[in-house]
N, C-alpha and C positions, 0 to 999 in steps of 0.2 A: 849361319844358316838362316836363311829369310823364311818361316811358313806362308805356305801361300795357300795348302788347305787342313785345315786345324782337327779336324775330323779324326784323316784318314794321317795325319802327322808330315806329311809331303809337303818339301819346298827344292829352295835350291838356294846354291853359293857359288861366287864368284874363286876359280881355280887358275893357278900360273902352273905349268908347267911344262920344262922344257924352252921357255919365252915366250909360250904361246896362254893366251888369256881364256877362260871357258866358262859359262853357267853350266854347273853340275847340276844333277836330281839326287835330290838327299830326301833323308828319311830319319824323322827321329826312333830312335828306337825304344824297345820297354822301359829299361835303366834311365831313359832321360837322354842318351847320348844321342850321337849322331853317325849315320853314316851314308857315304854316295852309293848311287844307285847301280847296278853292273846290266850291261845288256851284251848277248850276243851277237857278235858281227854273222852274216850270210855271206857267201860266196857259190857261184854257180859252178858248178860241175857236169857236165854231158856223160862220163863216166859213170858218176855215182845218181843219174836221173832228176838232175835238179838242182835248186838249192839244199845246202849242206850249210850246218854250221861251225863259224868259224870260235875263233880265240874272245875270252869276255873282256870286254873292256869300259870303262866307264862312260855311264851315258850324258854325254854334253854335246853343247852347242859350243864352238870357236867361235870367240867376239872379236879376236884381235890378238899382236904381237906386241902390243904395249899399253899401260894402263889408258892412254889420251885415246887410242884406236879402239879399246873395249867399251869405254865410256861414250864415244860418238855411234858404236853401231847401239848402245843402251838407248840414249836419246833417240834416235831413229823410229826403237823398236816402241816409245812411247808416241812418237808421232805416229806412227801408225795404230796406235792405241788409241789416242785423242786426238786426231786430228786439230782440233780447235786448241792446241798446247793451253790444257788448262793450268791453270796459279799453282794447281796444288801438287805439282813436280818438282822434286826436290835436285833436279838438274838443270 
């Protein structure tokens, strides 16, 4: 798990599953451990007036279906960070 705000104990990690590559939202917890973060999916129903929620499932982002295609949409999402690719990118 990487923190990314030290505070509130929130970061996130890189997850395979299935083939498919993911940045989870993780959370350290009291004990010191860790765990990911759960969100409900929505789905719309005209029946029930709306959105309705659906099944929990872990909240990530899909980087890719192999480590080379998770680490190019990584790089990407630092160019768009720094435009100017600063030095101090460890990719």
């Amino acid at each position: 798990m990487i923190i990314t705000n030290e505070q509130y104990g929130e970061g996130c990690a890189v997850e395979e599953y299935q083939g498919t590559y993911s940045l989870v939202k993780m959370k350290r917890k009291t004990d010191g451990g860790e765990k990911t973060e759960w969100c409900f999916t929505q789905r719309w129903d005209e029946n029930e007036g709306g959105s309705v929620p659906g099944k929990s499932l872990p909240w990530k982002i899909t980087l890719g279906e192999s480590p080379k295609a998770a680490a190019k949409v990584l790089r990407q999402l630092a160019d768009e960070i720094d435009p100017s690719g600063g030095d101090d990118i460890a990719f």
